[in-house]
C-alpha positions as CSV (number, residue, x, y, z in Angstrom):
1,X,-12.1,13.3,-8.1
2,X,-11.1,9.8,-7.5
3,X,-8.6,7.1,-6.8
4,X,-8.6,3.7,-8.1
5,X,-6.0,1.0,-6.8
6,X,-4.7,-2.1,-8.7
7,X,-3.2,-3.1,-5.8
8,X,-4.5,-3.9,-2.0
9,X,-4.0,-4.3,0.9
10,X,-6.5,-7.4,2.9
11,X,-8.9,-5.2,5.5
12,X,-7.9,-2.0,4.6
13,X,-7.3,-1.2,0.6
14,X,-9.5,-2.9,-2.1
15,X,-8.4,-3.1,-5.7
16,X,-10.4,-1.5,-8.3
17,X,-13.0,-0.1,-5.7
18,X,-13.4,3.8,-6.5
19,X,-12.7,5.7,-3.4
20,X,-13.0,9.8,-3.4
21,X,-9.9,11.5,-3.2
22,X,-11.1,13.0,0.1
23,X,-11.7,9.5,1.7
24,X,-8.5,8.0,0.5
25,X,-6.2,10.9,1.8
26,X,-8.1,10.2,5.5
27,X,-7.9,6.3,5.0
28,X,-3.8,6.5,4.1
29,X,-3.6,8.9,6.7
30,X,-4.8,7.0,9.2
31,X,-3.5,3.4,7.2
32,X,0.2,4.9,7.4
33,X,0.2,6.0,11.3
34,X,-0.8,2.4,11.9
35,X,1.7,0.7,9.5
36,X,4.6,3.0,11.0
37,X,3.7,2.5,14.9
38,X,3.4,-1.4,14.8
39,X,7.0,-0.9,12.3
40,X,5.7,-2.9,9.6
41,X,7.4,-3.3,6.2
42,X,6.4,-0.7,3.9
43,X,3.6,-1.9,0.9
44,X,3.5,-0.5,-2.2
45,X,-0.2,0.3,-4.0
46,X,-0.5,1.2,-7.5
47,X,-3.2,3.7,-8.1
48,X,-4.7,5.6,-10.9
49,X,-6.8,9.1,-10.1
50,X,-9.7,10.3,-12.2
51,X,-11.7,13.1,-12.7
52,X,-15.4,13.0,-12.5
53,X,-16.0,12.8,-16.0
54,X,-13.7,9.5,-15.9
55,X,-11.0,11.0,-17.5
56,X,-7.4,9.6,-16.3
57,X,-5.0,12.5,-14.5
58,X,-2.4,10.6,-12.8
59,X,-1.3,7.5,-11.8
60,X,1.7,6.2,-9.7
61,X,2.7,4.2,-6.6
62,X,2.1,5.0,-3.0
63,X,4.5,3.4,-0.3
64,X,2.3,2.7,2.9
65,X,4.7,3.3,6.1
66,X,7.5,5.0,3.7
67,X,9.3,7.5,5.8
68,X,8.8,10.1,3.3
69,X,5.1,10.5,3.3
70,X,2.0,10.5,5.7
71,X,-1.0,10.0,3.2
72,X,-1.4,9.6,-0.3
73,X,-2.0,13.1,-1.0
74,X,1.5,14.1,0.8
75,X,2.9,11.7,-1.7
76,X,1.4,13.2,-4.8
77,X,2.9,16.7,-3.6
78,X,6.2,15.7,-2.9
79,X,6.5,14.0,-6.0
80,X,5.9,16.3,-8.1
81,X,6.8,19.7,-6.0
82,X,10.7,17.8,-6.4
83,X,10.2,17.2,-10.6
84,X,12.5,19.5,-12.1
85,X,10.4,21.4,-14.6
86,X,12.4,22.9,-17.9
87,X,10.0,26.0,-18.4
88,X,7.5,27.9,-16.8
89,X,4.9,26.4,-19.0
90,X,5.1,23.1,-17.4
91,X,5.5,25.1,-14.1
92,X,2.0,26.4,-14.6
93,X,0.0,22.9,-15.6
94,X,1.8,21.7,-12.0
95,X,0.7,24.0,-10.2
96,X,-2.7,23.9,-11.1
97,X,-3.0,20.2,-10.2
98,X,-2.0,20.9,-7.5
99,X,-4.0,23.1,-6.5
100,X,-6.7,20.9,-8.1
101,X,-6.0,18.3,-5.7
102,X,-5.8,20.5,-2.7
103,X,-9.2,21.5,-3.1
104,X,-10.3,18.1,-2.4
105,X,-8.3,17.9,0.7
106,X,-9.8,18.3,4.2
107,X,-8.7,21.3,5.6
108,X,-6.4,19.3,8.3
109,X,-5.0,17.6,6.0
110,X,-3.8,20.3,3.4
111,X,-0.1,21.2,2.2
112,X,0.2,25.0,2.3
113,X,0.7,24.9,-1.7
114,X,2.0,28.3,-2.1
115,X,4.6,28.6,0.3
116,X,6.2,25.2,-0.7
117,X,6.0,26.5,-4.6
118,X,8.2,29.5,-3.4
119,X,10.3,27.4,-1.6
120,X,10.9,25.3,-4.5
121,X,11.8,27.7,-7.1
122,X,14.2,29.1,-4.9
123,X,16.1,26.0,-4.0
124,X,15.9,24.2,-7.6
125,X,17.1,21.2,-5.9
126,X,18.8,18.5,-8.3
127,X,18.0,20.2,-11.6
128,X,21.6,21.9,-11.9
129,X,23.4,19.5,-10.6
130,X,21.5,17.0,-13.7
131,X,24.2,16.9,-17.1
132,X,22.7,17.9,-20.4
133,X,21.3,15.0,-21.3
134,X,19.8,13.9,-18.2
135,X,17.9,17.6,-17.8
136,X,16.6,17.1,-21.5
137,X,15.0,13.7,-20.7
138,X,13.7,14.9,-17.4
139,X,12.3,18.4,-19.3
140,X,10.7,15.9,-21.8
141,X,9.0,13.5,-19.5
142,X,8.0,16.0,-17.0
143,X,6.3,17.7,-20.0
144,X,4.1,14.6,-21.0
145,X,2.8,14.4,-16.9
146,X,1.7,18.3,-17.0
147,X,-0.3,17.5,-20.3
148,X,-1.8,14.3,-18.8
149,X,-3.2,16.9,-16.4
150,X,-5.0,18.1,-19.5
151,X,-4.8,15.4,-22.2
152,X,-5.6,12.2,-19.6
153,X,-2.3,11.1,-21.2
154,X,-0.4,8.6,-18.4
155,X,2.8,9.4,-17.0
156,X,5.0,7.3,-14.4
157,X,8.2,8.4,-12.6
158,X,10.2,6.8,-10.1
159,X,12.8,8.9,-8.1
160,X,15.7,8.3,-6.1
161,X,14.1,10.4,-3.3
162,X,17.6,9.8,-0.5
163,X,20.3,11.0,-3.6
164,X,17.8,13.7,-4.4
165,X,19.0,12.5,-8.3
166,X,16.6,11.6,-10.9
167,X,17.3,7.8,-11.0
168,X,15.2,6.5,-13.3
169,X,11.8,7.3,-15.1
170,X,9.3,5.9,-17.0
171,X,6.4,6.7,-19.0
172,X,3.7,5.2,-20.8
173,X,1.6,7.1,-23.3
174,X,-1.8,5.8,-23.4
175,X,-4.8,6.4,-25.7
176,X,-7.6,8.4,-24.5
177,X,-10.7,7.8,-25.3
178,X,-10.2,3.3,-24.9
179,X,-8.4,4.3,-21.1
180,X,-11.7,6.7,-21.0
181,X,-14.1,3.7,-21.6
182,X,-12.1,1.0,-19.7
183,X,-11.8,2.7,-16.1
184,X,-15.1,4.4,-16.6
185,X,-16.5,1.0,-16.8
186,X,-14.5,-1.0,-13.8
187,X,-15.2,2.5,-12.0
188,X,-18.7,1.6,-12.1
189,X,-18.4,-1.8,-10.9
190,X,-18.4,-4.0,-13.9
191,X,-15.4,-5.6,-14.3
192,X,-16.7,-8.3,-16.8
193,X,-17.4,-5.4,-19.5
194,X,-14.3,-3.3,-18.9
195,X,-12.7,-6.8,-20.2
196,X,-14.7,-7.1,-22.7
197,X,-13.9,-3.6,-23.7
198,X,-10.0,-4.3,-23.7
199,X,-10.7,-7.3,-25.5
200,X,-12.0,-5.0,-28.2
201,X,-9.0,-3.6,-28.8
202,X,-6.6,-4.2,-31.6
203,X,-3.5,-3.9,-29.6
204,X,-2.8,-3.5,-25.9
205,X,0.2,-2.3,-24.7
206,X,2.4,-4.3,-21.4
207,X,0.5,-2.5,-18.6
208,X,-2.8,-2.9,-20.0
209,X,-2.2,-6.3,-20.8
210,X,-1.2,-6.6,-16.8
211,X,-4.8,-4.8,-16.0
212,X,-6.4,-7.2,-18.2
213,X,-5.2,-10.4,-16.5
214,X,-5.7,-9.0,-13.3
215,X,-9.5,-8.3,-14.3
216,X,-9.7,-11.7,-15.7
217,X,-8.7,-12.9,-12.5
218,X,-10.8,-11.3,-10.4
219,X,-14.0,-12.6,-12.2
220,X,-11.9,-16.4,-11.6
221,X,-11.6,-16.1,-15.2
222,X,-8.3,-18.5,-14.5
223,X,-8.2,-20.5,-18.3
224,X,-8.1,-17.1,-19.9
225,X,-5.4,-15.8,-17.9
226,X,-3.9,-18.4,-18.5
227,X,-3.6,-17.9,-22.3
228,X,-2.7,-14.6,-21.7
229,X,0.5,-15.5,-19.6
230,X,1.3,-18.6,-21.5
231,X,0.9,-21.9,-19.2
232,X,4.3,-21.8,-17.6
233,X,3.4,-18.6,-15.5
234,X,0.6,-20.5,-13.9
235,X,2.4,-19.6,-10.9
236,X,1.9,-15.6,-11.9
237,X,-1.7,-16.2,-11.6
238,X,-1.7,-18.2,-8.6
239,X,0.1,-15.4,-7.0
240,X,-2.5,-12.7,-8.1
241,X,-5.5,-16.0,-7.1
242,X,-3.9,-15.0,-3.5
243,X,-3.5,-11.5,-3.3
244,X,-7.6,-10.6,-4.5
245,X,-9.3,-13.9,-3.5
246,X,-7.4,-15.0,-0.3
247,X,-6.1,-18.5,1.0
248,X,-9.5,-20.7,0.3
249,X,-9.5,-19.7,-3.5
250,X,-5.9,-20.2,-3.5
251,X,-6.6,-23.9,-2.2
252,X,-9.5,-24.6,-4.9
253,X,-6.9,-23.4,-8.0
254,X,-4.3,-25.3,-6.4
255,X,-6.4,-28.6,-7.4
256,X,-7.0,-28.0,-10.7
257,X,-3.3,-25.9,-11.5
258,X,-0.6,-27.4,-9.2
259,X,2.2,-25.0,-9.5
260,X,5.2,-24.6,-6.7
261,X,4.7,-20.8,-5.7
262,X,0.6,-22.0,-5.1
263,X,1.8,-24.6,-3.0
264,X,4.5,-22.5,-0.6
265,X,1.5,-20.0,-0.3
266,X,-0.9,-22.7,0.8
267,X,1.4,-23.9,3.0
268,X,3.0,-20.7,4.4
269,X,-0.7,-18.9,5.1
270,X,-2.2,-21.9,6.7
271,X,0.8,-22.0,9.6
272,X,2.6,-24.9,8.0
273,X,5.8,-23.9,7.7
274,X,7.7,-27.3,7.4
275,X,6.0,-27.9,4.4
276,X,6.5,-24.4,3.5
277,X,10.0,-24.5,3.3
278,X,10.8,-27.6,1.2
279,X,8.8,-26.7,-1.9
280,X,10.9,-27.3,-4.4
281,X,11.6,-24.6,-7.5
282,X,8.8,-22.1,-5.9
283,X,9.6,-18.6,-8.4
284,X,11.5,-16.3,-5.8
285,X,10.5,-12.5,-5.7
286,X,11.5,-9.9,-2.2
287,X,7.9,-11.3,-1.0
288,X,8.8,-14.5,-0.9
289,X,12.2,-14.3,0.4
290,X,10.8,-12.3,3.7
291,X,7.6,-15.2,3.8
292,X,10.3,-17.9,3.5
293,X,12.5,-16.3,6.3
294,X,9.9,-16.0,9.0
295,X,9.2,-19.1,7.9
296,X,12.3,-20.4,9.3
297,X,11.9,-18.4,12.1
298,X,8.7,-20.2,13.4
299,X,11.3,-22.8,13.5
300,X,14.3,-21.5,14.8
301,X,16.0,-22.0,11.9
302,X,17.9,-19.0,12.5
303,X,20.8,-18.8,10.2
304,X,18.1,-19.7,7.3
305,X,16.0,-16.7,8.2
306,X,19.0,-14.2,8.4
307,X,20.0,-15.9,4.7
308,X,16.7,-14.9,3.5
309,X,16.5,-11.6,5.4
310,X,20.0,-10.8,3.0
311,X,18.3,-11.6,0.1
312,X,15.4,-9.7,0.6
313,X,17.0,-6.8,2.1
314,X,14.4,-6.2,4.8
315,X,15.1,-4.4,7.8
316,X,11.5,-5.9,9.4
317,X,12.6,-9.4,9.5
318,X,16.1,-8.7,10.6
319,X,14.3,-6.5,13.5
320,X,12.2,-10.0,14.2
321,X,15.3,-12.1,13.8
322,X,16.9,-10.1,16.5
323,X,13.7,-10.0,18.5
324,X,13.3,-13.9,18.3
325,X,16.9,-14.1,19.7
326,X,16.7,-11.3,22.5
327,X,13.3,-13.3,23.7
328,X,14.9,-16.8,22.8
329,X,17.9,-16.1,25.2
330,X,15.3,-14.6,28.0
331,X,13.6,-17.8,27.7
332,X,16.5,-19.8,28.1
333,X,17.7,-17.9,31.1
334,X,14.4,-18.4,32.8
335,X,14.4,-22.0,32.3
336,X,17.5,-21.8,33.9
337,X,16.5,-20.2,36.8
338,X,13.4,-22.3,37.2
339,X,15.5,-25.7,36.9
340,X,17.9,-24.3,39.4
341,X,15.2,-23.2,41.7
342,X,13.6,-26.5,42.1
343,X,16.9,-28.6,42.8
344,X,17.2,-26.0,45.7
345,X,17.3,-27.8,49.0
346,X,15.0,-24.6,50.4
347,X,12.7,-25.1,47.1
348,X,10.5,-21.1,46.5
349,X,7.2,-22.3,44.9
350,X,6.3,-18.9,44.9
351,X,9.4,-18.1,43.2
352,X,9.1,-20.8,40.6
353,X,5.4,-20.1,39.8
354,X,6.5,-16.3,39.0
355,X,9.1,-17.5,37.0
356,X,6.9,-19.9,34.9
357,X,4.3,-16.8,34.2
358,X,7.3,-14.5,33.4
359,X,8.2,-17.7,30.9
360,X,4.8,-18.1,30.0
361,X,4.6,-14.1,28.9
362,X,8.0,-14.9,26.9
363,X,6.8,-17.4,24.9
364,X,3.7,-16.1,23.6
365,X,5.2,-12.9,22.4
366,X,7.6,-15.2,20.4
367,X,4.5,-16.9,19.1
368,X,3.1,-13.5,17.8
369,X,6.3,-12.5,16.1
């Protein structure tokens, strides 16, 4: 069994590298401890899991440094352990994915399956308290992701995990034997074929159009992406240029595709955040609200930063906002005290020397925020 991401993470995840389900749930485990102690903002990964034979079981997205999960594999149980299921059928299929996927789980790692089976079928949560209709569309679409167990037919669901409600779902139904040959092929490396392959096809639906461009992308296929966005979404692919190639690409398609959201990222990545700020009409997403407001931080632009922290909604850069202030203030009352210190009549050069270390200390931690 294994994962495939479409999403990564620079260092630590690659995108459309297969990694065994074992070595992902120990990578995530370990990814997510390290997210959560430095209290970073929480990155979502889209990922797809196979079976050995290449056929398609799952696919959904895992929140790195979500307060909900520890690992990729905790994820995948907690999800589904809290789908209401309509019969026991359905019930059954579950549970043996489950029990599927705990089988490829280090020992250390593993949920205890049964007892939190138990627990679920006595507690029911959310399913009664669902209307008619809502337990008929949830019964529907929670049948289609216990067939894709079977089938290789593709399910997504997103849940409202804090109301405990079903809050909105879904799904994508997928044919088998062309998602078969696709992700067998960028499974085994060759990227360049797999797009050939979906190039094959007669009609692609949205997401597969998204994997193709992606593809196309990362073999700097840039025209043909283009023609598959239309031109005025060059920024769409300079943002995708970024996120598998890095800053130096980014640079090189900025020359021959000048677009505004290339230009902030240029500009943001390399430190330049004057010239970050004053791009003009740059596409504005949650990403680039929280790059644009430590942006402003670098340069005390304070109010701008806490403008931008709204719009994102991102408890991380109002915690750096606050930080920048609570140093900010320390570093003005040392300044203070150093000024005062040397007007003194009975000057402490001992004194002043400490304070201009402490001062020192100060401002590089407001450099590495």
């Amino acid at each position: 069994m294994h994962v495939l991401f479409t999403s990564k993470i620079s260092g630590e995840i690659t995108s459309f590298q297969p990694y065994s389900f074992k070595e992902i749930v120990e990578k995530t485990d370990k990814l997510d401890a390290k997210w959560k102690k430095k209290n970073a903002e929480p990155i979502s990964l889209d990922f797809m899991i196979f079976n050995e034979e290449g056929d398609k079981l799952y696919n959904g997205t895992y929140v790195v440094g979500a307060k909900e999960t520890t690992n990729i594999y905790n994820h995948i149980c907690q999800k589904l352990l809290n789908l209401p299921l309509k019969d026991r059928y359905q019930e059954t299929e579950r549970d043996i994915f489950l029990q599927k996927l705990t089988s490829h789980v280090p020992p250390s790692y593993r949920v205890d399956m049964k007892k939190q089976l138990e627990q679920k079928k006595t507690e029911a949560k959310g399913w009664n308290k669902l209307n008619n209709q809502e337990k008929a569309i949830a019964g529907s679409l929670a049948g289609l992701l216990v067939i894709a167990v079977v089938a290789s037919i593709t399910l997504t669901i997103v849940f409202n995990s804090q109301a405990q409600t079903l809050n909105k779902m879904e799904h994508e139904l997928m044919d088998y034997k062309i998602v078969k040959r696709i992700y067998e092929t960028a499974l085994n490396g060759d990227t360049e074929k797999a797009v050939n392959r979906m190039k094959e096809q007669e009609h692609l639906s949205e997401s597969e159009q998204k994997i193709l461009v992606h593809l196309l992308i990362a073999n700097k296929n840039y025209e043909e992406a283009l023609q598959k966005v239309g031109k005025d979404n060059v920024s769409l692919i300079a943002g995708q240029v970024m996120q598998i190639h890095g800053l130096e690409e980014l640079e090189k398609f900025q020359k021959s595709h000048p677009n505004p959201l290339g230009d902030f990222k240029v500009a943001y990545h390399s430190g330049n955040y004057k010239e970050a700020i004053v791009v003009e009409d740059v596409p504005m997403s949650t990403e680039i609200y929280k790059e644009k407001g430590f942006a402003y931080l670098q340069l005390d632009q304070i109010e701008e930063a806490k403008k931008m922290a709204s719009e994102a909604k991102s408890d991380q850069l109002n915690q750096k906002i606050n930080q920048y202030k609570e140093l900010q203030g320390k570093l003005n009352k040392l300044q203070e005290q150093i000024e005062i210190e040397k007007q003194s009549e009975n000057k402490d050069k001992s004194k002043i020397e400490s304070l201009k270390k402490q001062k020192a200390k100060i401002e590089n931690q407001l450099n590495n925020i």
